[in-house]
C-alpha positions in Angstrom: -10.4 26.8 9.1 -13.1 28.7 6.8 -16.8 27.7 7.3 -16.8 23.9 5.8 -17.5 20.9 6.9 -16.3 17.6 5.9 -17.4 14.3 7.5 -15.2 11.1 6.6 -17.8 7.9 6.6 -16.8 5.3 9.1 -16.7 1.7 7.2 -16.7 -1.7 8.8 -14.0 -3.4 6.8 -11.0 -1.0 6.7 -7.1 -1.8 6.0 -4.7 -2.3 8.6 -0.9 -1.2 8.8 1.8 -3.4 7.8 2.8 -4.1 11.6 -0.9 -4.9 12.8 -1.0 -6.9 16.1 -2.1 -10.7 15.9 -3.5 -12.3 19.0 -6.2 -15.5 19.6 -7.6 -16.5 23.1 -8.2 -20.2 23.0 -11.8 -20.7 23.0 -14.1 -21.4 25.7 -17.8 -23.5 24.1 -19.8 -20.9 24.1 -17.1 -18.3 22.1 -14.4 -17.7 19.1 -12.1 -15.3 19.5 -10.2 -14.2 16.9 -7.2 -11.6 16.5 -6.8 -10.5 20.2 -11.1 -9.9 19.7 -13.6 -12.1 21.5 -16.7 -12.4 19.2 -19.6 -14.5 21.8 -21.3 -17.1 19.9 -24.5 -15.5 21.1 -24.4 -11.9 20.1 -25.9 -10.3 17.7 -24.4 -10.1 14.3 -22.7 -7.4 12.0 -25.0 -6.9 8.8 -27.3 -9.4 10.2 -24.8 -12.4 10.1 -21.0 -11.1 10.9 -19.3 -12.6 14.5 -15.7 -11.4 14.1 -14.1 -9.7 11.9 -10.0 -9.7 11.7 -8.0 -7.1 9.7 -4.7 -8.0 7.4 -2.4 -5.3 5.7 -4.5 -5.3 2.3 -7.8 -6.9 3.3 -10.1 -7.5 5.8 -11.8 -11.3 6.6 -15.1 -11.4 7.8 -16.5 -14.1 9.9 -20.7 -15.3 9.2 -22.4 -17.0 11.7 -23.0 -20.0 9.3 -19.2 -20.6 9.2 -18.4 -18.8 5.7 -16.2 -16.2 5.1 -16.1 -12.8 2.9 -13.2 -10.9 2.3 -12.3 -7.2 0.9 -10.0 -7.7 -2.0 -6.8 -5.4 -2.4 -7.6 -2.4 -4.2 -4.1 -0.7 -5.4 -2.8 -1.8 -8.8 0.8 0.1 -8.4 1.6 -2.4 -6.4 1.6 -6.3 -6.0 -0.2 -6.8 -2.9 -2.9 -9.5 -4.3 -1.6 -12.8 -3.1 -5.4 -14.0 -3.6 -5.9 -13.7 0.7 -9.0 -12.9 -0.3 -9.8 -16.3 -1.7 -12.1 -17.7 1.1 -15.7 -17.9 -0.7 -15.3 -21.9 -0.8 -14.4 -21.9 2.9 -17.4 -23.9 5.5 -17.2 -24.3 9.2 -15.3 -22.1 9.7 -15.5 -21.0 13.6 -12.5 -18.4 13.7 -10.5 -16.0 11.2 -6.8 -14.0 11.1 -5.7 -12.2 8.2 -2.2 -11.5 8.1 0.1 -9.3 5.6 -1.0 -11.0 3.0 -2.4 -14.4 3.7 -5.6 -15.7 5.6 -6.1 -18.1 7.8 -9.4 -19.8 8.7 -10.0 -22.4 11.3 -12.7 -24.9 11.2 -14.9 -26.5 13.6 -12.7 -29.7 13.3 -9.6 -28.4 14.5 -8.4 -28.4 11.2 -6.6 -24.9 9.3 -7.3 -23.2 5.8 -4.2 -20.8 4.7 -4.8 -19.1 1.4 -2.8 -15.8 -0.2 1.1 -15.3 0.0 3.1 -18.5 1.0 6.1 -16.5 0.3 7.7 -17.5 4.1 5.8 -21.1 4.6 2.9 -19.5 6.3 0.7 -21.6 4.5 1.7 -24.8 5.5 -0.9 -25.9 8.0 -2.7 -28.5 6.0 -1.1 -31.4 8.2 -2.6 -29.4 11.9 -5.0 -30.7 13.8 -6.6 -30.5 17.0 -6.2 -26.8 17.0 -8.5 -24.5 18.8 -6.9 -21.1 17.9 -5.2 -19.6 14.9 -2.9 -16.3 14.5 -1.6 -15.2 11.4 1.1 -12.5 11.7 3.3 -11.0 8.7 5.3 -14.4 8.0 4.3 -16.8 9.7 1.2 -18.9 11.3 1.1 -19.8 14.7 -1.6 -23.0 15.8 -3.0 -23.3 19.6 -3.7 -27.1 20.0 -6.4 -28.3 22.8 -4.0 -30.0 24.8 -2.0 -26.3 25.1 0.7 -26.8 22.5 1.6 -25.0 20.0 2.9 -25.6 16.8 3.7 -23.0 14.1 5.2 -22.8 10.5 8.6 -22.6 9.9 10.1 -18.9 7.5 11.3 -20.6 4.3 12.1 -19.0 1.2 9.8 -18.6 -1.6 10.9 -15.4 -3.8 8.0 -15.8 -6.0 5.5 -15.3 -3.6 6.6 -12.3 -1.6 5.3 -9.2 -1.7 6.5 -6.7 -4.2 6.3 -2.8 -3.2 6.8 -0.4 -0.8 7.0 -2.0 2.4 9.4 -4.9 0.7 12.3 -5.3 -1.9 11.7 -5.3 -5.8 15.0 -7.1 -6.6 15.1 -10.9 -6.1 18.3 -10.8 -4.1 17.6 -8.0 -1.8 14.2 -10.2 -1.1 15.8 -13.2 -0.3 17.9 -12.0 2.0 15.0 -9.8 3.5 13.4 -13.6 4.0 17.1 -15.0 5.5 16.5 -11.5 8.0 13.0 -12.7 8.8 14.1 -16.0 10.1 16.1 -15.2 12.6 13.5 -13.7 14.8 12.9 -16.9 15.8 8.9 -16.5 15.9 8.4 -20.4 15.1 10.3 -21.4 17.9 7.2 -22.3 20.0 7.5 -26.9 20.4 8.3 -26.9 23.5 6.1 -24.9 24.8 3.0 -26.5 27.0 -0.1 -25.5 29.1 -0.6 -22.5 26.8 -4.4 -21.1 26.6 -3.8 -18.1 24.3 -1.5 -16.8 21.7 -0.7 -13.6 20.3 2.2 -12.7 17.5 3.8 -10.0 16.4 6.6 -9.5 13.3 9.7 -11.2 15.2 8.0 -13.1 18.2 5.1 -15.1 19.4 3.6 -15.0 22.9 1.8 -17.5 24.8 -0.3 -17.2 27.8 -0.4 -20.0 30.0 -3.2 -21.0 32.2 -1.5 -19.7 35.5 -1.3 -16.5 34.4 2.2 -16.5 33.3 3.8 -15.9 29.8 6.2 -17.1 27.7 8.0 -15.5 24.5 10.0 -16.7 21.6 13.6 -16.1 22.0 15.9 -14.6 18.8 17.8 -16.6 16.9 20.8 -15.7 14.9 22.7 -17.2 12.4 25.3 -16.9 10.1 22.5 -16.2 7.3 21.6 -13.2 8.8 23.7 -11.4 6.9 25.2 -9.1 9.0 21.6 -8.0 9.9 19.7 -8.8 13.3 16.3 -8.8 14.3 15.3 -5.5 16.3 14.7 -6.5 20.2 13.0 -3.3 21.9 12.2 -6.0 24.8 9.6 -7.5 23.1 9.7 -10.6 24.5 10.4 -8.9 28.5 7.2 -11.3 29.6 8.8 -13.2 31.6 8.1 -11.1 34.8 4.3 -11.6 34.4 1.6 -12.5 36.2 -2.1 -13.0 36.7 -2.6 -12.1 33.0 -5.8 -13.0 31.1 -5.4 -11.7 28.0 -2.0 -10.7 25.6 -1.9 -9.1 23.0 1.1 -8.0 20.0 2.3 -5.7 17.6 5.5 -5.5 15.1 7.6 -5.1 18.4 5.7 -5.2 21.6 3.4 -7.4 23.5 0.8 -6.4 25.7 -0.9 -8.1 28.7 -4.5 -7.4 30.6 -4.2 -8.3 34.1 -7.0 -10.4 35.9 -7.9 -6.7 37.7 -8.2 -5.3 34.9 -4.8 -3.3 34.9 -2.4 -3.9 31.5 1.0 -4.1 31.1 3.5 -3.8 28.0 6.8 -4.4 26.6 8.5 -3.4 23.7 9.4 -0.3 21.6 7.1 2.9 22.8 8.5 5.8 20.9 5.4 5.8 18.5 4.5 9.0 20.8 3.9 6.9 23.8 1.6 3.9 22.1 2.5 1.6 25.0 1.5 4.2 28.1 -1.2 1.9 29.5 0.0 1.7 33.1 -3.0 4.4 33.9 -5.9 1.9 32.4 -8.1 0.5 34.3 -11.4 -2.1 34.2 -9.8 -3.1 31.1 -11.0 -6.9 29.3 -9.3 -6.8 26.2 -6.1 -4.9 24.2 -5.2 -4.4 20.6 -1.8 -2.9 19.4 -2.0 -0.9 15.9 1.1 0.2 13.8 1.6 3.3 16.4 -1.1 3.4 18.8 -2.9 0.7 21.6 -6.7 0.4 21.8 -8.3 -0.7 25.3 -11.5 -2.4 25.9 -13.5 -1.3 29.1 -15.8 -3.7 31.1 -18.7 -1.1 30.4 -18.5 -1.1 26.6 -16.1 2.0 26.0 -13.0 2.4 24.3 -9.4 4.1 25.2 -7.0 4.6 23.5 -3.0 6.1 23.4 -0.3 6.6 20.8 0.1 8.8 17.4 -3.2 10.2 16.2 -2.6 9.1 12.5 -5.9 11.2 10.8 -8.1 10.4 13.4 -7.2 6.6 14.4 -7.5 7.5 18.3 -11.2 9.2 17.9 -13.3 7.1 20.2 -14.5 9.3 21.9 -18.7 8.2 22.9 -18.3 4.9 21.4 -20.4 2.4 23.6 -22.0 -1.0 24.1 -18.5 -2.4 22.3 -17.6 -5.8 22.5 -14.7 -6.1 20.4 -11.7 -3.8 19.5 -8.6 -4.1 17.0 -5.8 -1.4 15.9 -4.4 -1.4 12.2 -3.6 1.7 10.8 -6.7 2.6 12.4 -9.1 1.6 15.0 -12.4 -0.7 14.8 -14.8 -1.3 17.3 -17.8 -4.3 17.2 -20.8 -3.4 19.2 -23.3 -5.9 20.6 -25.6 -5.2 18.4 -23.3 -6.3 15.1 -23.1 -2.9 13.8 -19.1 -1.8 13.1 -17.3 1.6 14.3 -14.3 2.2 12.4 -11.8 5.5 13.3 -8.6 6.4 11.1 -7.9 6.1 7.2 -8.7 3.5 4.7 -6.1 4.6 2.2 -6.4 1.8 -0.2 -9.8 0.7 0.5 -10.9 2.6 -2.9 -14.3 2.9 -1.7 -15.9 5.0 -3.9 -18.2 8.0 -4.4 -21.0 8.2 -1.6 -24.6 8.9 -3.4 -26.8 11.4 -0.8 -29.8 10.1 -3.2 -30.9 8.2 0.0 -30.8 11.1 1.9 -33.5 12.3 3.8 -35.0 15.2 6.4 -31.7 17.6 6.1 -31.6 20.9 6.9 -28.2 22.1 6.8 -25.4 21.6 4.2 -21.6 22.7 4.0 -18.5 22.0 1.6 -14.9 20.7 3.1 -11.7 20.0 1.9 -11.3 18.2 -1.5 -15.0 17.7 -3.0 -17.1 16.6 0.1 -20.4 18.5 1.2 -22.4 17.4 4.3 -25.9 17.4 5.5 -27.1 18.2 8.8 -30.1 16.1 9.7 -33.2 17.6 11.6 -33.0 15.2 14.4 -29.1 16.5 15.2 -27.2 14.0 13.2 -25.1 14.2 10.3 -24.6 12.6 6.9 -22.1 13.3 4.0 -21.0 12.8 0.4 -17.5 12.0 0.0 -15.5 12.0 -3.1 -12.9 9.7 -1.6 -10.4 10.1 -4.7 -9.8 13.5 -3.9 -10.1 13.4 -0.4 -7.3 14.6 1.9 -4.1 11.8 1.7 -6.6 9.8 0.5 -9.3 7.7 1.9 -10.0 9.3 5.4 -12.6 8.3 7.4 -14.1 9.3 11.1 -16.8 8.1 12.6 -19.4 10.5 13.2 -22.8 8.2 13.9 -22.3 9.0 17.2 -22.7 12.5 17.1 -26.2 13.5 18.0 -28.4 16.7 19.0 -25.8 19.0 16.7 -26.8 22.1 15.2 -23.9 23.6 14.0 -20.7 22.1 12.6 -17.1 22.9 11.6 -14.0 21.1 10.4 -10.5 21.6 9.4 -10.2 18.4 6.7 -8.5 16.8 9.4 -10.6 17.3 12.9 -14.8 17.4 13.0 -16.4 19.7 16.0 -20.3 19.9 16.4 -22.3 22.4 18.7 -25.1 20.5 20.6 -27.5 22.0 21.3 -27.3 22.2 24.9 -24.2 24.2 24.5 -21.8 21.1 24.8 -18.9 20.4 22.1 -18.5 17.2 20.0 -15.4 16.4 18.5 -13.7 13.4 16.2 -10.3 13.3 14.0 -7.1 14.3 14.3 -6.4 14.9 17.7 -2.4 14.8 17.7 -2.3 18.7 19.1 -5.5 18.2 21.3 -7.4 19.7 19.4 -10.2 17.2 20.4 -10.4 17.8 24.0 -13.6 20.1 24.3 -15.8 17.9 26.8 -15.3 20.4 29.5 -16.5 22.9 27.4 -19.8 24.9 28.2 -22.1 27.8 27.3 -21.0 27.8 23.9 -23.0 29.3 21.0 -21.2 28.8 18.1 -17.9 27.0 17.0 -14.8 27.2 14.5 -11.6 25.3 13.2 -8.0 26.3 12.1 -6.3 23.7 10.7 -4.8 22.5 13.8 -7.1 24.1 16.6 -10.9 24.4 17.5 -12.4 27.5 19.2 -15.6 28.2 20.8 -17.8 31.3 21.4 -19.4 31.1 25.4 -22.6 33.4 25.6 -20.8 35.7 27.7 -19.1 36.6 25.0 -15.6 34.9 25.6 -13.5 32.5 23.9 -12.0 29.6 24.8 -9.6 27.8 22.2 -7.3 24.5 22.3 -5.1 22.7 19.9 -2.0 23.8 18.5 -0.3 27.2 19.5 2.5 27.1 17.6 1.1 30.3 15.7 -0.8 31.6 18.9 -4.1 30.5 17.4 -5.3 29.9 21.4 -4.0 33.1 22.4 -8.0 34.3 23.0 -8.5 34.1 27.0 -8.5 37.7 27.1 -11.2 38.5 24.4 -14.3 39.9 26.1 -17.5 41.2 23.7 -17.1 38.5 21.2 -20.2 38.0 19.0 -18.8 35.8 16.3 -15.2 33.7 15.3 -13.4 32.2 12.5 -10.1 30.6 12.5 -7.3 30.0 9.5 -5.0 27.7 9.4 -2.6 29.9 11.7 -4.9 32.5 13.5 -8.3 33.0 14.7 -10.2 36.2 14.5 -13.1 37.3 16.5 -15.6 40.0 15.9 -16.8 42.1 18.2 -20.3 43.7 19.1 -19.2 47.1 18.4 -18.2 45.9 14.8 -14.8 45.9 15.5 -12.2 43.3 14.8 -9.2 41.1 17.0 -7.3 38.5 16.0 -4.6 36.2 17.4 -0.7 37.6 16.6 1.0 35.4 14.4 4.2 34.7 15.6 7.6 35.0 13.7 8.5 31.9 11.1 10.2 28.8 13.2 10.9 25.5 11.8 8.7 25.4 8.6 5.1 25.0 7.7 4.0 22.5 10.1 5.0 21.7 13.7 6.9 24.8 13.6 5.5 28.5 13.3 4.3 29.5 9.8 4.7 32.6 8.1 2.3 35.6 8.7 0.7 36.1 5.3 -1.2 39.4 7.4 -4.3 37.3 8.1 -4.4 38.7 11.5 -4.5 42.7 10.1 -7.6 43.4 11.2 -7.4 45.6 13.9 -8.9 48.7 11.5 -11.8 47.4 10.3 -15.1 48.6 11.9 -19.0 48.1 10.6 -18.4 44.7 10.5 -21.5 42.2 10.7 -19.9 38.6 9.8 -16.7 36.8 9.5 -15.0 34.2 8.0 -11.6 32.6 7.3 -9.8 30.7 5.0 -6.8 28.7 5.4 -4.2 32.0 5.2 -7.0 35.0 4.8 -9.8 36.8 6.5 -12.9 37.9 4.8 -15.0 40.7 6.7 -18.8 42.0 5.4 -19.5 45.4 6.5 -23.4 46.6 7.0 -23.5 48.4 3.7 -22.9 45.0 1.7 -19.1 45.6 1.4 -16.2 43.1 1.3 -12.9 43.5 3.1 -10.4 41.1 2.5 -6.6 40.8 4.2 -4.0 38.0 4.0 -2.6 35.3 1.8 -3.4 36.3 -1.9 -1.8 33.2 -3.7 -5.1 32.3 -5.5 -6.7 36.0 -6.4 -8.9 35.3 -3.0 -8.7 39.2 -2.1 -9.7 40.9 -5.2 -13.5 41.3 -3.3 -13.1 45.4 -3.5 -15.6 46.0 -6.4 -18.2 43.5 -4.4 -21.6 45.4 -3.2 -24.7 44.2 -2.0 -24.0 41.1 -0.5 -24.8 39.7 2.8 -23.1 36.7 3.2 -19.5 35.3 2.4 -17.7 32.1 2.6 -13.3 31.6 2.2 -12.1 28.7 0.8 -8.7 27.6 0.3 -7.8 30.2 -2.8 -11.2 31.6 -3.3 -13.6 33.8 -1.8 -17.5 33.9 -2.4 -20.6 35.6 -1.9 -24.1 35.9 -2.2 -26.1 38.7 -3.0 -29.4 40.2 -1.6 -31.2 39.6 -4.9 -29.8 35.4 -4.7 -26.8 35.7 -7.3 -23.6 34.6 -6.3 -20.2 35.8 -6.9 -16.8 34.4 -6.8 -13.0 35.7 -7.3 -11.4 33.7 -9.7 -8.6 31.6 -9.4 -5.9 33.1 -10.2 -3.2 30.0 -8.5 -1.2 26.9 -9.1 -2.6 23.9 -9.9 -6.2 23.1 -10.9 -9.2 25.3 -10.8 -11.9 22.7 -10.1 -14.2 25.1 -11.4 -14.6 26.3 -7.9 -16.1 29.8 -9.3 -18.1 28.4 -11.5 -21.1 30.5 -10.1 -22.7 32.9 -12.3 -25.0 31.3 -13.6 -26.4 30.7 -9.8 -30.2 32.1 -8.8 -32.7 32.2 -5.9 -29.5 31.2 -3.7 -30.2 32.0 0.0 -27.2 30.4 1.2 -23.2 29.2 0.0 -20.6 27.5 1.7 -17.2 27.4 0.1 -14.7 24.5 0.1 -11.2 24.1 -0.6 -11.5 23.5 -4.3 -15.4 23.4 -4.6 -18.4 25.9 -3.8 -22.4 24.4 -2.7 -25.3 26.6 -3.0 -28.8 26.4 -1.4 -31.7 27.4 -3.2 -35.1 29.0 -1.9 -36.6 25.8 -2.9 -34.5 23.3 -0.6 -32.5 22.1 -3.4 -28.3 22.4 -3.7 -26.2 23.5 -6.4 -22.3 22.2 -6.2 -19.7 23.6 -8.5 -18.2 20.2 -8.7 -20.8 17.6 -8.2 -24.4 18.9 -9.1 -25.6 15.1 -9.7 -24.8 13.8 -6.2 -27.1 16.2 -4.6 -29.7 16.4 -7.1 -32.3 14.7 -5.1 -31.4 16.8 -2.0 -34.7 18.5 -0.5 -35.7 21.2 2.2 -32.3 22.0 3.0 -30.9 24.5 4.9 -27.6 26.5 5.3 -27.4 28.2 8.9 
């Protein structure tokens, strides 16, 4: 897109979807494993005392290693999804956790079961189990693994009171109650006659068991004349039967999924969550979890794969290492041996709050991204951000980036994060539904940019190479030769040449809307007769050219007033945001078009009172500039980066 960056914080505890996968391996004595995760009772733990950590539809449980739980508490007030699942601080010895929809479910070291939140289906009536070894707590129900390999599980009944109230379920009493008469007849508690069972896993409609020979068994549907016309949906869920030499299952809302002894997996059910269940290609794989739409693997060596619908960034794991533990929500988590937590995907309702940079320390580079967020770039190649998450794209979004190292430039579309190494290699986390990710192969490269759906890269031959979407012909650049510098839009990429010339990518005639689909050329791309140009940049729909005698050019998209840059002189830089264009003079002023569009300002422009600026970055609704001194001005947010120091815009 324009020259921004934005950098979503990966958190430890982060919210799953409503159809998050359930599984427990019965327990060996020297490990717990909880939630289709095996936490060793020896490793080292997560903020100095977590062992597991398991992941419900409004809250996350966390598991200490003196037996007491903590738990995030649901953070959305326009809808009822506080069933108090979070009410564990009284819970001891406690050696494994679930957290379902909206209950918990703790399991102590005497085989006996805690069950707190929603009790809307019976799922918390487990206070008469013993001997058990292993819990699971799916949407609505509990499922029990007993020592001797049985299995006992609660039975759906029908409290109205006590079922959820929102989005994902009826308001009106009726319509509930027949939603809990539909649950039943999925036939999930069906499990007492089942024996020699050593792990369980459980999804919405069904419950899996893996027996100790490798085999598996499935609960069958049941249905009834109170289903109301309505049946369970069977996408083959329960196809297990077929299995063998498994050592590990898994589950999700409607599939199952099995690792084989060599490492190999295997999985049932619906698939048309853009192919979450294509695992046949995995291999030295020790442990599965299945998210809401996509399937995270385990390798022996500590790494992570994953396949399915990239839903803002829930498949980035790319250099994640020394795991130990994996689970899929809405998003994707990853436990390393060292305790410490990677987290990929969006937090939506976490409500976690402004992030303070007053801890920050040895930057030198700072940029602004979408929504409020500006980023520093640390001297020792890593990054760090502040992130105003209630204005942040669709919400909470966050991508891990702590495994990003040696980077000295970076880019990002608000969606997709791309940093130049400096040996000339690519890094990249987010989105990655168009491949917009895949730039390990790249080399040679000198300097990087985003579109909104696309990355490109500048070799030091002077070539391009691009990949992502071409719906627009954004990666139409193989040809380009004498390329000194690039920017990409949303729907184009422009490159400038060493002669001070201009080419840019053809935008291709409207198809199918705004996204997925071709969009419409706003004339970003008309460049073709500018010449004395020394820098480049683009915003979402424009292009913004500098010429050598401290001119502007602008062409493209004028919805927000972000061409009127004809009466600019004397500058020598220039940043495009969103609906605004900026830039900075020789003698450190600033100047800004104002914003002339729909919706709020955001006092983006607010820059005239600016001085001794050497360097800007614009945003999509806010500016940052970097003073002589080290220190950053925001538009938006001038406290956050107050205590900034010795910073540096490249």
């Amino acid at each position: 897109m324009k020259r921004l960056l934005l950098i979503f914080v990966a958190v430890a505890m982060l919210l799953a979807a409503c159809q998050t996968e359930h599984a427990q391996i019965a327990p060996e004595p020297d490990e717990t494993a909880v939630n289709g995760e095996v936490a060793f009772a020896d490793a080292p733990r997560f903020a100095g005392e977590a062992t597991t950590i398991s992941t419900g539809e409004w809250h996350t449980l966390l598991l200490r290693s003196d037996g007491m739980v903590v738990s995030t508490q649901p953070s959305v007030a326009t809808i009822q999804t506080d069933f108090g699942q979070g009410n564990v601080s009284g819970w001891s010895n406690i050696i494994a956790v679930s957290a379902g929809s909206s209950h918990s479910v703790g399991l102590r070291a005497d085989g006996t079961v805690m069950a707190v939140g929603s009790n809307g289906y019976g799922q918390l009536e487990v206070s008469d189990w013993y001997d058990i070894i292993a819990v699971v707590a799916a949407s609505t129900h509990t499922v029990g693994l007993r020592a001797d390999g049985t299995v006992v599980a609660t039975q759906i009944t029908i409290n109205v009171d006590e079922i959820p109230r929102g989005p994902f379920s009826p308001t009106d009493d009726d319509a509930r109650r027949e939603m809990s008469y539909n649950w039943a007849q999925g036939g999930q508690s069906d499990v007492s006659d089942w024996y020699d069972i050593v792990a369980i896993a459980a999804g919405n409609w069904h419950t899996v068991g893996l027996r100790s020979d490798g085999t598996v068994v499935a609960t069958r549907a049941t249905y009834t004349e109170s289903n109301h016309g309505w049946r369970p949906p069977d996408y083959g869920q329960r196809d297990v039967g077929g299995w063998s030499d498994i050592v590990m299952i898994a589950a999700g809302s409607l599939q199952t999924v099995g690792v084989k002894a060599d490492g190999t997996v295997v999985a049932v059910g619906e698939n048309n969550m853009q192919g979450f269940l294509d695992v046949s290609d995995w291999r030295d794989i020790v442990a599965v979890s299945v998210g809401s739409g996509h399937t995270v693997g385990l390798r022996s060596d500590g790494t992570v794969v994953t396949v399915g619908r990239d839903t803002r960034g829930n498949l980035n794991v790319f250099g994640w290492n020394d795991i130990v533990a994996v689970s899929a929500g809405s998003y994707t988590l990853g436990l390393r041996s060292d305790g410490t937590v990677l987290g990929a995907g969006w937090v939506t309702y976490l409500g976690a709050g402004t992030l303070s940079t007053s801890d920050w320390c040895d930057i030198i580079a700072v940029a602004a991204g979408f929504g409020f967020t500006t980023v520093g770039l640390k001297s020792d190649g890593a990054l760090t951000a502040v992130e105003w998450n209630n204005h942040s794209r669709d919400g909470n979004e966050h991508y891990d980036f702590t495994t990003m190292s040696d980077i000295v430039a970076v880019e990002t579309s608000g969606a997709h994060i791309v940093g130049l190494r400096t040996d000339g290699t690519v890094a990249a986390v987010g989105w990655h539904y168009q491949g917009q990710l895949e730039t390990s192969d790249w080399r040679d490269i000198v300097a990087i940019t985003v579109g909104g759906h696309h990355t490109v890269g500048l070799r030091t031959d002077g070539t391009v190479v691009a990949v992502g979407a071409n719906w627009n012909g954004q990666l139409e650049v193989t040809d380009w030769q004498g390329v000194v510098a690039v920017a990409a839009g949303d729907n184009h990429t422009v490159g400038l040449r060493a002669d001070g010339r201009m080419v840019a990518t053809e935008i291709l005639p409207p198809q199918d809307g705004m996204f997925g689909g071709r969009a419409p050329d706003s004339g970003e791309s008309n460049v073709s007769g500018w010449s004395d140009i020394v820098a480049v940049t683009a915003g979402r729909w424009h292009t913004v050219g500098l010429r050598s005698d401290g001119r502007v050019v602008a062409v493209g998209s004028h919805w927000g007033g972000q061409l009127e840059v004809a009466d600019w002189y004397d500058i020598v830089a220039v940043s495009a945001g969103e609906g605004h264009t900026v830039g900075l003079r020789s003698d450190g002023t600033v100047v800004a078009t104002l914003f002339a569009g729909e919706g709020p300002d955001h006092g983006r422009s607010n820059v005239n009172d600016w001085y001794d600026i050497v360097a800007i970055a614009a945003g999509n609704y806010h500016t940052v500039g970097l003073r002589a001194d080290g220190t950053v001005v925001d538009t938006r947010r001038t406290e956050a980066t107050d205590d900034w120091r010795d910073i540096k815009i490249p």
